[in-house]
C-alpha positions in Angstrom: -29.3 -9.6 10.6 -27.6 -11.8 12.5 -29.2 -15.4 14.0 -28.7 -16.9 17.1 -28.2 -20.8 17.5 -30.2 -22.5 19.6 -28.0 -25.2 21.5 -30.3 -28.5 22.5 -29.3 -29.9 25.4 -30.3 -33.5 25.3 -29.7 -37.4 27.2 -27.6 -39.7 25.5 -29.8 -41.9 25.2 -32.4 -39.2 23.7 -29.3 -38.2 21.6 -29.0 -42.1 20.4 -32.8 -42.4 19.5 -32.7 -39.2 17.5 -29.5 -40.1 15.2 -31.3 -43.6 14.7 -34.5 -41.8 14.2 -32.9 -40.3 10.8 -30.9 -42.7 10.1 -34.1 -44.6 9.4 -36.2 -41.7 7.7 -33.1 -41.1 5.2 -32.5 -44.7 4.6 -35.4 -47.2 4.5 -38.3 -44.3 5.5 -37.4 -42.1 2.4 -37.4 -45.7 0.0 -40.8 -46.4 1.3 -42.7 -43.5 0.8 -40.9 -43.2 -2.6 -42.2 -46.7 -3.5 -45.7 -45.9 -2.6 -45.8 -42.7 -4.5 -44.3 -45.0 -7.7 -47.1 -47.2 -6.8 -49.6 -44.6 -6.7 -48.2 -42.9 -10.0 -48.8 -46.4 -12.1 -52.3 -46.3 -11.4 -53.0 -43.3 -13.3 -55.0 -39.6 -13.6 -53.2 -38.0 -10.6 -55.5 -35.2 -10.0 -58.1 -37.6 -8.8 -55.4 -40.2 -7.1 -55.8 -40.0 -3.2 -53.1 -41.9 -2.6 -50.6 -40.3 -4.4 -51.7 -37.3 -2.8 -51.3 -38.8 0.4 -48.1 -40.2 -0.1 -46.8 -37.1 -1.3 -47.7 -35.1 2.3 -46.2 -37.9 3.9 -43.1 -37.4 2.2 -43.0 -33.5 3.0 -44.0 -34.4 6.2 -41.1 -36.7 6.8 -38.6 -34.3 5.0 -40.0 -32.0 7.1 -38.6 -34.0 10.2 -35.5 -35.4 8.7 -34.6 -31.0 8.0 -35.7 -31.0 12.0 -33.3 -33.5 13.2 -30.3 -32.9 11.3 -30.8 -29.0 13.0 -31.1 -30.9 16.5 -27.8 -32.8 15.8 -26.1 -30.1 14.8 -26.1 -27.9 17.4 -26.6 -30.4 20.0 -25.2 -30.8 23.8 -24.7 -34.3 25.5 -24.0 -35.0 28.6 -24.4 -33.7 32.6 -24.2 -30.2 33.0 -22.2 -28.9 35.6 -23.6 -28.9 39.4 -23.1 -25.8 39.7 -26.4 -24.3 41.3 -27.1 -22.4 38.2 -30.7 -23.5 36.1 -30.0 -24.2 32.9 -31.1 -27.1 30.2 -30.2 -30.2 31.8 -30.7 -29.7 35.0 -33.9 -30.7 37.3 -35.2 -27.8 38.9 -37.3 -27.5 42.3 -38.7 -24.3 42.2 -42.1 -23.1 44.1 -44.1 -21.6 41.2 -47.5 -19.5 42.4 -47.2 -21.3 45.7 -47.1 -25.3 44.0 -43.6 -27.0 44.5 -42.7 -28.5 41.0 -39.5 -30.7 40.0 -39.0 -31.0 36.1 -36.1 -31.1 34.1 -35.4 -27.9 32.0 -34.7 -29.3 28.6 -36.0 -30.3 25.3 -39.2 -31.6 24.3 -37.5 -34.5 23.0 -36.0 -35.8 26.1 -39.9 -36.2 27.0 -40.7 -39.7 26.0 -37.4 -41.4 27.7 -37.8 -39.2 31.1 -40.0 -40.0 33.9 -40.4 -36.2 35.1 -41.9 -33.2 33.4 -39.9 -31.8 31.2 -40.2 -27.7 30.6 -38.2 -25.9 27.2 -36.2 -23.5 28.2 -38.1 -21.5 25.5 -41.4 -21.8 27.5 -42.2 -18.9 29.3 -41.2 -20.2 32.7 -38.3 -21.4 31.2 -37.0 -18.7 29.6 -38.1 -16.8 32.9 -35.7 -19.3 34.8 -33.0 -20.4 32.5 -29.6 -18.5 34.1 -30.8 -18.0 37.4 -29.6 -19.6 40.8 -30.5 -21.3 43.8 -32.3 -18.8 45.7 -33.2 -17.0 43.1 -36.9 -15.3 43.2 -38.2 -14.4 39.5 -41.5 -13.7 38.3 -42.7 -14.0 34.6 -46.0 -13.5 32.6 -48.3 -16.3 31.1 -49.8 -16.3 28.1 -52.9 -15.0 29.1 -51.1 -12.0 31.0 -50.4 -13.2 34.9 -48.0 -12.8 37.1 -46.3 -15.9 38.1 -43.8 -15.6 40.8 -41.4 -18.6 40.8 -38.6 -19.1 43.5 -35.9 -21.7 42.8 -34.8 -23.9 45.9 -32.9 -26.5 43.7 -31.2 -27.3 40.8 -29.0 -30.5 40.1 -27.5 -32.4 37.1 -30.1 -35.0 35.1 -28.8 -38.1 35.8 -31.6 -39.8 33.6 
């Protein structure tokens, strides 16, 4: 079976946050959760030893994220799309969505903390329903909970940031 690669399109300065984001969980967040469960260890009988329980799901936890990341970097795209007209991650989209005009950036969750606009995956439902098409464009996709959602794109431009 063959598996598809996502490709995350994200800001450099999202980009930037992320590398330094593992950079500290391999390097000084890796030695302090290893510290604490050493710590935890000395003070004895470790089936009844909350914190070196706790310290130990913190560390899976953070490997957890540091396994996340390194996916992210990996098959990662920075920069300005093309202004081309075409929706795709990277671009903010004005679109007129069950009769409500919405501008929001099509791209990935993380690029949500540095922007000031919604941001929608491309993966969501009305992302995936929009992710290819053109100005112009009149699409309709299902919710979650099963409606019909017509959505009719009137813009899409480069992210700037």
């Amino acid at each position: 079976m063959s598996e598809t690669t996502q490709v995350t399109w994200l800001t450099q300065e999202a980009f930037d946050r992320l590398k330094d984001e593992l950079a500290r969980l391999e390097g000084a967040g890796r030695a302090e959760v290893t510290e604490r469960i050493a710590t935890a260890r000395d003070e004895g009988d470790l089936k009844e030893n909350g914190g070196y329980h706790a310290a130990r799901e913190e560390q899976a936890k953070q490997e957890a994220r540091i396994r996340e990341l390194k996916v992210k970097l990996r098959n990662v795209q920075v920069g300005v799309p093309l202004d081309d007209g075409v929706v795709e991650p990277g671009m903010v989209v004005t679109a007129t969505v069950a009769g409500d005009e919405l501008v929001f950036l099509l791209g990935s969750r993380e690029i949500a903390g540095s922007a000031d606009i919604d941001v929608f995956s491309p993966t969501s439902p009305l992302g995936a329903a929009i992710n290819g098409c053109t100005v112009g464009d009149t699409v309709t996709y299902t919710t979650p909970t099963g409606t019909e959602i017509t959505v009719v794109i009137s813009g899409a431009k480069p992210f700037i940031g």
